[in-house]
N, C-alpha and C positions, 0 to 999 in steps of 0.2 A: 423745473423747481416748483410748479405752480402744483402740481400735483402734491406733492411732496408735503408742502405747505400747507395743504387742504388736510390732507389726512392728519399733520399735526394738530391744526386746532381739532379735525374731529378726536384722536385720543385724550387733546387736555380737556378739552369739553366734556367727556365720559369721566376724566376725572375728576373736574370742577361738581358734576352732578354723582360722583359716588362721595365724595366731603359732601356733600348737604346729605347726603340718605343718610351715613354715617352718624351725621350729628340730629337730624330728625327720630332713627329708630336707635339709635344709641348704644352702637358697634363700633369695634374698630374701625378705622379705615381701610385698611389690607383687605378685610373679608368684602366691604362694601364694591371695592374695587374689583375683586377675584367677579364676583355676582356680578357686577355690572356687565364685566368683560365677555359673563358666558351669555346674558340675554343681548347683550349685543350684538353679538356675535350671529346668534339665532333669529333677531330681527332684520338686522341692518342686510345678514345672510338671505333670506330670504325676499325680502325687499329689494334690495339691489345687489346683491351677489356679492357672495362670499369675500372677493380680492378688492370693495372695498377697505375694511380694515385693512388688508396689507400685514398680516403680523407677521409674514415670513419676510419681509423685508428689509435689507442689512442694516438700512438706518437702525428699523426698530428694535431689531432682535440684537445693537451696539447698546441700544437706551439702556435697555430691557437690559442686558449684561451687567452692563455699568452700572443700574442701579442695586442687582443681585451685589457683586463684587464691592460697595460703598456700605450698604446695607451688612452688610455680614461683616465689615470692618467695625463698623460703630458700635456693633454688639459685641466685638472682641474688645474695642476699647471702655466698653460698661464694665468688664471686669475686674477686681481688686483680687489680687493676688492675694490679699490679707485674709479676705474670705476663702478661697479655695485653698490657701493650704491651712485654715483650722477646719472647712468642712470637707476636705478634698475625700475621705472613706465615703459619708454620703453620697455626692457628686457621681461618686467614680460608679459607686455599685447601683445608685438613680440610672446614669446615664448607659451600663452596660446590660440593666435589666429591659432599656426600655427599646435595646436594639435588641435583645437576643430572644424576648418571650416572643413578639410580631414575627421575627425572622422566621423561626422554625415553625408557627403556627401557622403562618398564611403560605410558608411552599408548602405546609403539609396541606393546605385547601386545593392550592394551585396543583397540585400533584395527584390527590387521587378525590379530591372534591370537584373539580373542572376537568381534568382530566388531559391535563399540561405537560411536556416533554417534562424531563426532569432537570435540563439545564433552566428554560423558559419556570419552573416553579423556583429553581433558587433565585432569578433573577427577579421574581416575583416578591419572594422574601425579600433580598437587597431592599426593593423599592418602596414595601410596606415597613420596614423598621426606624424608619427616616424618622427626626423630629425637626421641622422645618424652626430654623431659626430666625430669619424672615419675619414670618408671621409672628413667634413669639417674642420678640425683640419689639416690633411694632406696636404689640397688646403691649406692653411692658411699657413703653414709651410712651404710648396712649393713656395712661392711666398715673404714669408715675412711679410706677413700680422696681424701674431701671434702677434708681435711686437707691432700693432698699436692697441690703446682704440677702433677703431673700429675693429677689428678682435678680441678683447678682449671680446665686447660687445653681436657680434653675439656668440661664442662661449658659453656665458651665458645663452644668448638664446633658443639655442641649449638643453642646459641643463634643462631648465625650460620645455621645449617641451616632453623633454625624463620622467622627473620625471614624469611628468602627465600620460604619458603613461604607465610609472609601478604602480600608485596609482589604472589608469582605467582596468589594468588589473589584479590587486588585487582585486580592489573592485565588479567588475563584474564579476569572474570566480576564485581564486583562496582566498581558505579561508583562515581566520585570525584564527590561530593557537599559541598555546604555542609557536610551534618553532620562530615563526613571533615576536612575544611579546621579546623575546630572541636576537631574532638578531637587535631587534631595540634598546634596552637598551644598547645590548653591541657595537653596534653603536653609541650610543649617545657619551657612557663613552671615548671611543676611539676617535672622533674626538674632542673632549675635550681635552683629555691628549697628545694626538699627537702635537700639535700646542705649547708644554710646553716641550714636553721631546726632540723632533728632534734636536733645536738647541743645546741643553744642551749637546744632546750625541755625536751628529755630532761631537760639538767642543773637546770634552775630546777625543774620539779616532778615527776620522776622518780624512783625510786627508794623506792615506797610500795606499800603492800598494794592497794591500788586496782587497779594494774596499767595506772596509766595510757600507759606507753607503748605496750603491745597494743593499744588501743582506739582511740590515733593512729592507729596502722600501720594496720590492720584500717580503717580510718574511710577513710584515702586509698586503700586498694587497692578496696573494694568502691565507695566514687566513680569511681576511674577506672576500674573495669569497666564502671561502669552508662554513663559515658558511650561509652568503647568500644563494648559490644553498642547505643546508640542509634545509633553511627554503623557500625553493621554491619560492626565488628570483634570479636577476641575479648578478654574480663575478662584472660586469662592473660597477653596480653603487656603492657600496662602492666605487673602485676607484677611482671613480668622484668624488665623495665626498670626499675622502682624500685627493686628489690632489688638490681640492679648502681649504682644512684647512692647506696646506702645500704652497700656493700659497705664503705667507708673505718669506716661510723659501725658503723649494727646490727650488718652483720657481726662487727666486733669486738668486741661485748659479750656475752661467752659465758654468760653468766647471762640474758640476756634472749632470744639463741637457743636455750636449753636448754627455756625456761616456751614460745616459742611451736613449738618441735618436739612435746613435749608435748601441747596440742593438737591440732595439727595431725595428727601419728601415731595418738594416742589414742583422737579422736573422730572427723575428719575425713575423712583419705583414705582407710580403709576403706570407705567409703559410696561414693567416688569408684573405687577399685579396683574394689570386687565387683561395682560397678552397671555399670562397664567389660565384666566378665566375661559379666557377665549379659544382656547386647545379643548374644550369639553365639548364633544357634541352631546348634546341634550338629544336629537331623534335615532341616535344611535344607544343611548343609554334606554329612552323606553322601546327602542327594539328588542334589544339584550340585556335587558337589568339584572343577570341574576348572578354574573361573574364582580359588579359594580358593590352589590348591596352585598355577597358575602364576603369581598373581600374588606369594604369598610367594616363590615361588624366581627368579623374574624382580627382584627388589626388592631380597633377600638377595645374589645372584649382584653386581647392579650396586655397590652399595654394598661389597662385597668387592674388584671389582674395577676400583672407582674411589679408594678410601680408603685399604688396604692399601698398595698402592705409594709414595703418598705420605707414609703414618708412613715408612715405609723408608728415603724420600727423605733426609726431614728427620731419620734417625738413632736413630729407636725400634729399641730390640732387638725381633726376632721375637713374643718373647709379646706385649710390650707393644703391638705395632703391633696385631697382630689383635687386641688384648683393647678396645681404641679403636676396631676395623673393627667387633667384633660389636656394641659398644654404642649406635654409630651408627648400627647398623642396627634399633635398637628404633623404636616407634612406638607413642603413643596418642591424647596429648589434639590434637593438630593434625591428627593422621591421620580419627580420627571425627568430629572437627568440620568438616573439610574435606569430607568423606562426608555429612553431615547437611545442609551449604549446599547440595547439589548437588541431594537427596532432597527438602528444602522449595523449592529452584527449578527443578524438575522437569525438573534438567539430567541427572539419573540416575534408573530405577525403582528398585521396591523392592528387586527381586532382586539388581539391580548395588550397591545401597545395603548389603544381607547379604555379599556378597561383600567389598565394601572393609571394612568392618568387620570383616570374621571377617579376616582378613589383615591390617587393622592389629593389632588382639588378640595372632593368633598372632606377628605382628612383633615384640611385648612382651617374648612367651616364650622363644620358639626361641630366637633369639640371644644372649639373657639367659642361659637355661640352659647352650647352649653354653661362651660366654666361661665363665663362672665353674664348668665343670666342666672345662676344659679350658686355659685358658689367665687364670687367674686373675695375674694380679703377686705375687706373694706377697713379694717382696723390699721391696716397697712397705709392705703391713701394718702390718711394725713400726714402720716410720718415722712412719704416721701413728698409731698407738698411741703412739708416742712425744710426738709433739707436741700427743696428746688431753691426757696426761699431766702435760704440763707446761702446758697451760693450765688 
């Protein structure tokens, strides 16, 4: 255990010191974390070897999950239903633009601009159409933003982006199975009965030092992951989906989202960010930078000039349109896990597997940085300061 031990304080310590960068150069936290993770990685690596971190290690890579799958629930319970069905046309055509222009833009890079098998360039697609909700949930919660119908709306978005991307990489590489059939029914039954049985139980034994409502929560999302990864899905979107059937109930008990952000930020996704950062080799990108840099700027490019147009359409002022084009064009937990399926089914090598990876990662940042150095909402802030305020 002593091991074990050591290595925890060294990830919360890279934690503890990605919150002060964060708050000294005045970024989210996610990204501070991501960045920490990969020069850590490259010092602590070189200095004393690699398998200090330990990120392949079941503990970390439970944290690390755990904090993926809590994190993506919180974002499904920032949802209001209210907003998505008066903006659900926007949303819907946001969120299928912002998978389908990357998709076909960056296999057609991976395909005859790299010069890619043709299954490895779809799988390339998959990976680049991702909009990491993660990251954008975190910015969003970082600033305030969660609060307002617009940070509500992109978050939807988001969602709509990501399902597409687990339909397209079902339906092109991973078969429909008994176990599939299984996990969608008892998916169905359960966002069904969730939305009936939470208040009911909540209120008869709720509200005790125990913390029994966390341990419900927490009890049905790490179920319906375990069944998902059996039926060769991922943990994270059931909780997205439960988090948006829970968005009427949890979502509105701001004392019981306050104890599980807590959590979640505290312990959790830090293990999940850094261990993110820490999958980039930096001496591998400037050996081969050049699969790295096209496939960001081929991904970047499309999603700019698939999604911008239509904030416009639909009447976002200028900042706000792009500040939704850059966000969408983040990427992580869908983008490396799409890269990992392709790596374990030897639909990509390793190299093409560092590639998508360091280009999801950087997908993280870059546009992350960008938006909120350049085109931040700021007329927004107050409003969701206002109504943190008054809840």
């Amino acid at each position: 255990m002593t091991e074990i031990w050591g290595q925890a304080a060294l990830w919360l310590t890279l934690a503890l010191l990605a919150s002060l960068l964060s708050i000294w150069f005045r970024v989210a936290t996610a990204l501070s974390e991501i960045v920490v993770g990969t020069i850590a990685q490259l010092i602590i690596g070189a200095l004393l070897g690699s398998a200090i971190l330990a990120g392949d290690a079941s503990w970390i890579k439970f944290l690390s999950g755990a904090g993926a799958i809590l994190l993506t629930f919180l974002a499904g319970a920032e949802l209001d239903p209210a907003v998505f069905r008066k903006e659900w046309k926007q949303i819907t055509v946001i969120g299928l633009v912002s998978f389908f222009a990357p998709f076909f833009g960056c296999a057609a890079l991976a395909r005859w601009g790299l010069g890619w098998s043709e299954e490895a360039s779809w799988l390339a697609g998959i990976a680049m159409s991702t909009t990491s909700v993660a990251v954008v949930y975190a910015v969003m919660l970082e600033f305030g933003l969660n609060a307002t119908n617009y940070g509500k709306a992109v978050l939807a978005a988001c969602f709509v982006t990501d399902l597409a991307t687990v339909v397209a990489l079902g339906l092109i590489f991973a078969p429909f199975t008994f176990r599939t059939l299984v996990f969608l029914g008892t998916g169905v039954v359960v966002f069904f009965v969730l939305p009936w049985i939470v208040p009911r139980f909540f209120k008869r034994y709720g509200g005790r030092p125990s913390e029994l409502e966390a341990k419900f929560l927490m009890a049905c999302l790490f179920g319906m992951g375990a069944l998902a990864t059996w039926a060769d899905s991922e943990a994270v979107l059931p909780a997205y989906l439960i988090g948006m059937v829970l968005a009427g109930t949890v979502g509105k008990d701001h004392a019981l989202v306050r104890r599980l952000r807590t959590l979640t930020f505290g312990l959790l996704t830090p293990f999940y960010f850094i261990r993110a950062g820490s999958l980039v080799s930096l001496p591998a990108l400037v050996a081969a930078p050049l699969a790295f840099i096209a496939l960001l700027l081929v991904k970047m490019v499309t999603k700019v000039a698939g999604i911008y147009p239509v904030t416009r359409a639909y009447g976002s002022p200028k900042q706000e349109g792009m500040y939704t084009t850059l966000l969408m064009s983040t990427g992580l937990t869908f983008g490396t896990i799409s890269a990992l399926f392709g790596l374990s089914h030897q639909i990509i090598d390793q190299a093409q597997y560092s590639a998508l990876v360091a280009t999801v990662i950087g997908s993280a940042v870059v546009p992350t940085l960008i938006a909120n150095a350049f085109f931040l909402p700021r007329h927004l802030l107050k409003t969701s300061d206002e109504k943190d305020t008054h809840n």
